[in-house]
C-alpha angles and dihedrals in degrees: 000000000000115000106217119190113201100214099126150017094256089053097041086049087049092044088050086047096053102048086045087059091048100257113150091244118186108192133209122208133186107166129029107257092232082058085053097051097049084049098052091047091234125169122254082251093063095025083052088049091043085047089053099042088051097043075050096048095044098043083046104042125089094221146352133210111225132210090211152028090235097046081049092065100041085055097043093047100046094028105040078219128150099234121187111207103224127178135199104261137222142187111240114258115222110248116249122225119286139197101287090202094050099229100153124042102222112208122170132187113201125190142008121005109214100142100064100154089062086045088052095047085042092050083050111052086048092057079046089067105031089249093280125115121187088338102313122108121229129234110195104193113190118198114193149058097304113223115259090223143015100033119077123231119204126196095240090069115091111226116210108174122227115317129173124264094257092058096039093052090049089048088044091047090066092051125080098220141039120204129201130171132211128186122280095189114097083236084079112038101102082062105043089041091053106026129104114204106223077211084076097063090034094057089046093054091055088047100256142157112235130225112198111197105195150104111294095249087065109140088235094062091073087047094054080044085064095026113038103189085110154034133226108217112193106187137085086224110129087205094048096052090049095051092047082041096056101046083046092063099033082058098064103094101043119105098241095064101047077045093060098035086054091049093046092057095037092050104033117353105064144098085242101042083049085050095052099048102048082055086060100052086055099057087042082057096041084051123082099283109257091203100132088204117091125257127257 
């Protein structure tokens, strides 16, 4: 077998090459390629040929590795295609001390910032509110390159720059709760359905609650369904996001929640989950293909 990732337009037109020449191709995707074009700022003309080579490569492939549960069923459904969910993994980080009297709620944000009009709305309802939420004061660290424009930037928030991943876990594993953004505006909504944000294991991984700022039709909101160490919050209100803010801290000590954090990484958010399941998908593509498409 050949391992295609679809990552871009060159390796999903390889990938399309090679199952029209008869090679056993499994294929790994991690955004849907409609996403990719957007993203890319390509011409109909290119987003219309990328379209074409993947519809080739999944009716042709004997198997694909999936970012997400939702992205599993589309496939599934339009493909008849044996699809593997498989997820970046990474080794748990012992936690570092915190606060015993729970004084400062300690929320961080690492990585990329693309989903600047939810920061701001998050940023907000927190100003609304001092920065202080039932007597205990709030520090939002932020890791990353922070955007030049869009996003805004107070002077409450503590800036560390880029850092590598060894350094930001151990950073994220001192703080309470880890927030990550996803798109409101329909433009958006393939992505944020089907997506899987690789924050989410990292955040895990440091010990961390997760608030999830999205629409509620976000991928990671099943996955909180099955794994309740977060909440997914889908509106701009700043009195909405405190209050979902505030019973998700108040939330971090109880057992169900280490419970769920600990399944989630055991299950699906390890090395060794990741491991496991890329062996299935090799089996799956040792095994007479089950595409109900014909080959090329």
């Amino acid at each position: 077998n050949i391992l295609v990732t679809a990552s871009s337009p060159e390796l999903i037109g390889l990938g399309s090459e090679l199952v029209k020449r008869g090679h056993e191709v499994l294929v790994m995707i991690w955004d849907q390629p409609e996403y990719l074009a957007r993203n890319l700022r390509v011409g109909r003309w290119m987003t219309k040929r990328i379209m074409r080579n993947f519809n080739h490569l999944m009716r042709g492939c004997r198997a694909a590795a999936v970012i997400s549960e939702n992205m599993q069923k589309n496939y599934s459904r339009t493909y008849g295609l044996r699809c593997e969910v498989i997820r970046h993994g990474i080794a748990p980080r012992r936690r570092s001390d915190r606060t015993s009297c729970r004084d400062v709620i300690r929320i961080v944000f690492a990585g990329s910032l693309y989903s600047k009009v939810e920061w701001n709305a998050f940023v907000a309802a927190l100003e609304s509110v001092d920065w202080k939420l039932a007597n205990r004061y709030i520090e939002l660290t932020f890791i990353g390159r922070f955007p030049l424009a869009g996003a805004v930037r107070p002077d409450r928030v503590n800036y560390h720059p880029q850092v590598d991943n060894s350094a930001a876990l151990e950073m994220m594993a001192s703080m309470d709760i880890g927030y990550i953004p996803y798109w409101f505006d329909s433009g958006h909504a393939d992505v944020v359905a089907t997506s899987f944000p690789g924050k989410v294991t990292a955040y895990a991984a440091s010990g961390l609650v997760i608030f999830h700022h999205a629409p509620e039709y976000s991928s990671v909101r099943s996955f909180f369904s099955r794994f309740p160490f977060g909440v997914v919050c889908s509106s701009y209100d700043p009195k909405v996001i405190c209050k979902e803010l505030l019973f998700l801290f108040l939330s971090i000590d109880e057992a169900e929640t280490h419970q769920a954090r600990e399944s989630a990484m055991r299950e699906c958010l390890s090395e060794s989950a990741m491991i496991d399941a890329f062996l299935r998908l090799l089996i799956i593509g040792r095994s007479k293909s089950e595409n109900v498409f014909p080959r090329y």
